[in-house]
C-alpha positions as CSV (number, residue, x, y, z in Angstrom):
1,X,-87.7,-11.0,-33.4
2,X,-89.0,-9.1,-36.6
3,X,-92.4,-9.0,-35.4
4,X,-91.2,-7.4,-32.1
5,X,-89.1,-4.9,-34.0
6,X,-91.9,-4.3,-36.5
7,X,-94.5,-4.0,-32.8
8,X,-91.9,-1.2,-31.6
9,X,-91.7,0.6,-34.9
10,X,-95.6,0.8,-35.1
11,X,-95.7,1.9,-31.2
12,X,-93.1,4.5,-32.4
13,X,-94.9,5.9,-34.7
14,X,-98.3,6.4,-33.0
15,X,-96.8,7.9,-30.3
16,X,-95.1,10.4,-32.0
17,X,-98.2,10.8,-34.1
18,X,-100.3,11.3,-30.9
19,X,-97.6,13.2,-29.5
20,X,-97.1,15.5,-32.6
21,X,-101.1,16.1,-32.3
22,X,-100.9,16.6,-28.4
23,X,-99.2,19.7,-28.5
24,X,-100.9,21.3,-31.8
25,X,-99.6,24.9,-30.1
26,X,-96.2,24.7,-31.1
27,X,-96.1,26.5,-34.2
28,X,-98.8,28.8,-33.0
29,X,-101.5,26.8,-33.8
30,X,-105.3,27.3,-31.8
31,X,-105.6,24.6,-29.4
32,X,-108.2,23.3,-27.0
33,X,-106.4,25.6,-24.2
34,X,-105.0,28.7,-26.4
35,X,-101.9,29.8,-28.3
36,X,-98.2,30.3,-28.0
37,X,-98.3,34.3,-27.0
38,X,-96.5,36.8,-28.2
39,X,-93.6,38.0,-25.7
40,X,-94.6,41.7,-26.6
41,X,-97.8,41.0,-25.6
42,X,-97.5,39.8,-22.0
43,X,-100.7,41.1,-19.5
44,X,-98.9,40.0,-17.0
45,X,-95.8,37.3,-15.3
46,X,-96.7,34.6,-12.9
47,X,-94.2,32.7,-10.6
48,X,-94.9,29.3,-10.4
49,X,-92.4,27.2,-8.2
50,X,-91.7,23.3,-8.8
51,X,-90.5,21.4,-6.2
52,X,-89.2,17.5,-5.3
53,X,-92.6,17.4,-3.3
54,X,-94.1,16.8,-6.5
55,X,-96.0,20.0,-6.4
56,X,-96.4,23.1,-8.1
57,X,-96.7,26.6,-6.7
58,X,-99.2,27.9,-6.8
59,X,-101.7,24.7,-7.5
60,X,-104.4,26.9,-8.4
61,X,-104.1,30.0,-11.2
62,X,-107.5,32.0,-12.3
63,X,-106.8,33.9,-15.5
64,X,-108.9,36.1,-17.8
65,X,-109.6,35.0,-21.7
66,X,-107.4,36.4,-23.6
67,X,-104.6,36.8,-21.8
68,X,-101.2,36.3,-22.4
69,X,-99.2,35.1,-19.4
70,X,-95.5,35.0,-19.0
71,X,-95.0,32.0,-16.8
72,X,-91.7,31.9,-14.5
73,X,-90.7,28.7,-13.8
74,X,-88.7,27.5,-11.0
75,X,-87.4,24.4,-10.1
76,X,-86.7,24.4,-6.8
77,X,-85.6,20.7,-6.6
78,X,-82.9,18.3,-6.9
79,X,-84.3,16.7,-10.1
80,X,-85.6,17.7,-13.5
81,X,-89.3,19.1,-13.6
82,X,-91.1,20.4,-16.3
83,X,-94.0,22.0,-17.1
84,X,-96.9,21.3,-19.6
85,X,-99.9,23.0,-20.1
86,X,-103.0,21.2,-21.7
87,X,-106.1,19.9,-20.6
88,X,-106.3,16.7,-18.3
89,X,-107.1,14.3,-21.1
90,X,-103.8,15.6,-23.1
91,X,-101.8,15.5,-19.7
92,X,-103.3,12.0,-18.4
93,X,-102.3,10.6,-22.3
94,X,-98.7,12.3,-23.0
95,X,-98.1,10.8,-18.9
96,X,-98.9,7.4,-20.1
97,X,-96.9,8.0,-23.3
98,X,-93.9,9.1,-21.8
99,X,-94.0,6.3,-19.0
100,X,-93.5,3.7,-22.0
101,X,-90.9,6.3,-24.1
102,X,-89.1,8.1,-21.2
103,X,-86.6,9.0,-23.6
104,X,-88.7,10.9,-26.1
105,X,-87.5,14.0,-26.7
106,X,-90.9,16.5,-26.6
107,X,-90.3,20.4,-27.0
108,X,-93.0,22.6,-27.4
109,X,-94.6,26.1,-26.5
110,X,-96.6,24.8,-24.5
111,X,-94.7,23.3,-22.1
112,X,-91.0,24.1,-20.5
113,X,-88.3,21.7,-19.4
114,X,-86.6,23.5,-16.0
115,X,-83.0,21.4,-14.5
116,X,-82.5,21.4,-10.7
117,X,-82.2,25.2,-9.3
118,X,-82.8,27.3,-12.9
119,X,-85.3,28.9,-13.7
120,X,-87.2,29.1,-17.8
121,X,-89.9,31.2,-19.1
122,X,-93.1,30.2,-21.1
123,X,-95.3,32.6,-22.7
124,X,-99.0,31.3,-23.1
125,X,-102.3,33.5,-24.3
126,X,-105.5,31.8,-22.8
127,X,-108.2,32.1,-25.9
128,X,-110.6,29.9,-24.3
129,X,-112.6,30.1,-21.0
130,X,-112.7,26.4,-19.2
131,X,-110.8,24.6,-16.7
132,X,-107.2,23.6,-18.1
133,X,-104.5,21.6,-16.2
134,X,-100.3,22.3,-16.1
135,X,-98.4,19.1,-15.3
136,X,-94.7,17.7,-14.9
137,X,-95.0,14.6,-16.9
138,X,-91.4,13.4,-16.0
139,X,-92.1,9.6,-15.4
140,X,-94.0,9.8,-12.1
141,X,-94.4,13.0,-11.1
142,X,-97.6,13.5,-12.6
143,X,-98.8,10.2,-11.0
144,X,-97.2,11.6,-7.5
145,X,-99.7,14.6,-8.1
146,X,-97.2,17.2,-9.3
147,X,-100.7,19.1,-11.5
148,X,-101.7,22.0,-11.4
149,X,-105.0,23.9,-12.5
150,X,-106.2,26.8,-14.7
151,X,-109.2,28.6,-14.2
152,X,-109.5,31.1,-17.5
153,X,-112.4,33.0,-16.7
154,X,-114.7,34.1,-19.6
155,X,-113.7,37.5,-21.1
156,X,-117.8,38.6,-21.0
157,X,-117.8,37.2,-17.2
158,X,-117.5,39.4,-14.4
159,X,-114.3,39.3,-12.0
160,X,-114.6,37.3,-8.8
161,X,-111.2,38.2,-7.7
162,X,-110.9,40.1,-4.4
């Protein structure tokens, strides 16, 4: 019994220490996929829609470096969705993490918790070009596909866009 207590105190732990690290953005802090942005700042607002399909919309977003986007979240469903931005490595770990914790409690800029037919707002400046990822990792959903990408185009790169 004390060793399985003493097991689940240590899991505990970790995960909240790999959690904590995860999601470095939440106070502002630089991380592998930008910043928390400033609401006065906003370049522009994107829609993205979240549905019981396990999908986002749109799958597919192409931003600019340096951008700060204000991200409207619906969730179209019946269910609790979320959304989390990060690259795939952070998304594939906090999915695995939150499949053996489902009841951690995780609340940070870069991500936004939406219930069934409201919608939340998430402000996010893009500081580094590369490919990023937005997830729901609600136990399952990511695994069902519900993933999204982000294309943040260098700031020195020409536009593609038509």
């Amino acid at each position: 019994m004390f060793r399985r207590i003493a097991v689940a105190c240590v899991l505990g732990a970790l995960a909240h220490h790999v959690h904590a690290q995860g999601h470095a953005g939440h106070q502002g802090h630089e991380t592998a996929f930008g910043r928390k942005g400033d609401a006065k700042k906003v370049s522009r607002t994107i829609e993205v829609d979240m549905s019981d399909a396990m999908r986002f919309a749109p799958a597919e977003l192409t931003i600019k470096q340096g951008e700060t986007i204000r991200f409207r979240v619906k969730n179209s469903g019946k269910v609790m969705h979320e959304m989390v931005l990060g690259t795939m490595q952070d998304l594939k770990a906090h999915a695995d993490m939150m499949k053996k914790q489902p009841g951690m409690a995780h609340d940070e800029s870069s991500m936004v918790h939406v219930a069934p037919g409201r919608t939340q707002t998430l402000v996010w400046q893009f500081t580094k070009a590369g490919e990023f990822h937005y997830g729901c990792l609600v136990p399952g959903h990511f695994e069902a596909g519900m993933v999204g990408k982000v294309t943040v185009a260098s700031s020195g790169a020409p536009s593609h866009k038509h």
